[in-house]
C-alpha distance (Angstrom), angle and dihedral (degrees) to the residues before:
residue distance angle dihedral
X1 . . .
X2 3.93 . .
X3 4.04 114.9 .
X4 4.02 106.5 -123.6
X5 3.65 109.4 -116.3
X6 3.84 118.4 -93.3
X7 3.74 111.9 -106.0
X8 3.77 90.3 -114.8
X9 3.50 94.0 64.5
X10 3.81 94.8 44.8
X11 3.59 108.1 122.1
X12 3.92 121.8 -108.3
X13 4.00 120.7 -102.6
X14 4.13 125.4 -171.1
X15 3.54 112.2 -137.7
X16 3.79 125.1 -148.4
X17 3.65 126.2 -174.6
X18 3.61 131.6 -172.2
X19 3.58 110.1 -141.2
X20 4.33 121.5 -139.0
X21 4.25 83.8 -106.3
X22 4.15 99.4 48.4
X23 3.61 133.8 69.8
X24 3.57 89.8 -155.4
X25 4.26 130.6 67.3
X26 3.88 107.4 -124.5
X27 4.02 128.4 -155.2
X28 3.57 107.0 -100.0
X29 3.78 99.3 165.5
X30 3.67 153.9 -65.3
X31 4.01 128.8 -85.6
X32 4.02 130.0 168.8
X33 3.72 121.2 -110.3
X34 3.47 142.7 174.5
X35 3.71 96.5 -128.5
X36 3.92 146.8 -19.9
X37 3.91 96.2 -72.4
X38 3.72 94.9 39.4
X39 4.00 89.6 56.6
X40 3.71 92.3 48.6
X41 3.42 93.2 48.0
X42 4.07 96.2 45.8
X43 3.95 84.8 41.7
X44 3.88 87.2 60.5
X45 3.71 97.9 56.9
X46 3.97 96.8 34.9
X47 3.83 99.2 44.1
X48 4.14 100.4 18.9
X49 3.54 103.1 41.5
X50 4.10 88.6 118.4
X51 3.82 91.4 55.5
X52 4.08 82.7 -114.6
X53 3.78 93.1 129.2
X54 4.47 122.0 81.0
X55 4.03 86.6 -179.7
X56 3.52 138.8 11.9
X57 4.02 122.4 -162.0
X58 3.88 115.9 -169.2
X59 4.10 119.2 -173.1
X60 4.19 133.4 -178.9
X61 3.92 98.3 -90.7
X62 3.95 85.9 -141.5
X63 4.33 83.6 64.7
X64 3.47 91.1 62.8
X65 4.23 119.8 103.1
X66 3.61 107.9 -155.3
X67 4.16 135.1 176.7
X68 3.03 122.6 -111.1
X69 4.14 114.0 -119.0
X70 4.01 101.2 -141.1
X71 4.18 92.1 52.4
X72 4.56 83.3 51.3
X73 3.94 76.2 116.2
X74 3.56 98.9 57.4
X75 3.71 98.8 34.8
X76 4.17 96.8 47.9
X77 3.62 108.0 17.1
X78 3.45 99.2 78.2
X79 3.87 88.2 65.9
X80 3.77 98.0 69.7
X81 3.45 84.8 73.0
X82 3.18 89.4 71.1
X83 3.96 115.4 80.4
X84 3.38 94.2 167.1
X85 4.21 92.7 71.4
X86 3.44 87.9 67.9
X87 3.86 113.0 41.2
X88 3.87 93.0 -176.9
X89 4.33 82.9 137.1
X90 3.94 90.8 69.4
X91 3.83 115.8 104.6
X92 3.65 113.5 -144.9
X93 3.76 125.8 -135.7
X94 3.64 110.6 -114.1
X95 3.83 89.3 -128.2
X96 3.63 86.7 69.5
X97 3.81 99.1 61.0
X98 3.39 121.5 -170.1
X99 4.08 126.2 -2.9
C-alpha cells in the first residue's frame, strides 16, 4: 500500500476563475493539491465560496512559461518600432461612426 503524499509536498496549482461579469478567467491565487480534481475542488471553496465564479481552471504551477521582468526591454521594446500596431494616426470617415 502506497503512503499518500504529505500535504507539504503536494505540488502547487494556479487557480483562475471566471467571474458571472467577465469573459475572461482571472488569477486569483495558488493552493497545494494532491492532484487535478483535488485542486479544483479546494479552488471552489477557497476562491468561490461567494458563488462569484461560472468556471474555474486550475494548472501545475511548474507548467507555466513565464517572462522574465528585467529582459521587459528586450522582449517588448522592439514593438514601438512599430507604428503600424497601433493605427491611432488614421482619420475615420464620418460615415463610419464610431469603432
Amino acid at each position: 500500500m502506497s503512503t499518500p503524499l504529505a500535504m507539504k509536498d503536494w505540488p502547487l496549482w494556479e487557480v483562475f476563475v471566471r467571474s458571472k461579469q467577465g469573459l475572461e478567467h482571472k488569477h486569483c491565487g495558488s493552493l497545494h493539491a494532491s492532484d487535478a480534481p483535488h485542486a479544483l475542488q479546494m479552488a471552489r471553496d477557497v476562491y468561490t465560496r461567494r458563488q462569484e465564479g461560472v468556471s474555474i481552471w486550475v494548472i501545475p504551477s511548474h507548467l507555466i512559461a513565464a517572462s522574465d521582468p528585467d529582459e521587459k526591454d528586450q522582449l517588448f521594446e522592439p514593438a514601438s518600432d512599430k507604428i503600424y500596431r497601433h493605427p491611432t494616426f488614421y482619420e475615420i470617415p464620418e460615415e463610419v461612426g464610431h469603432m
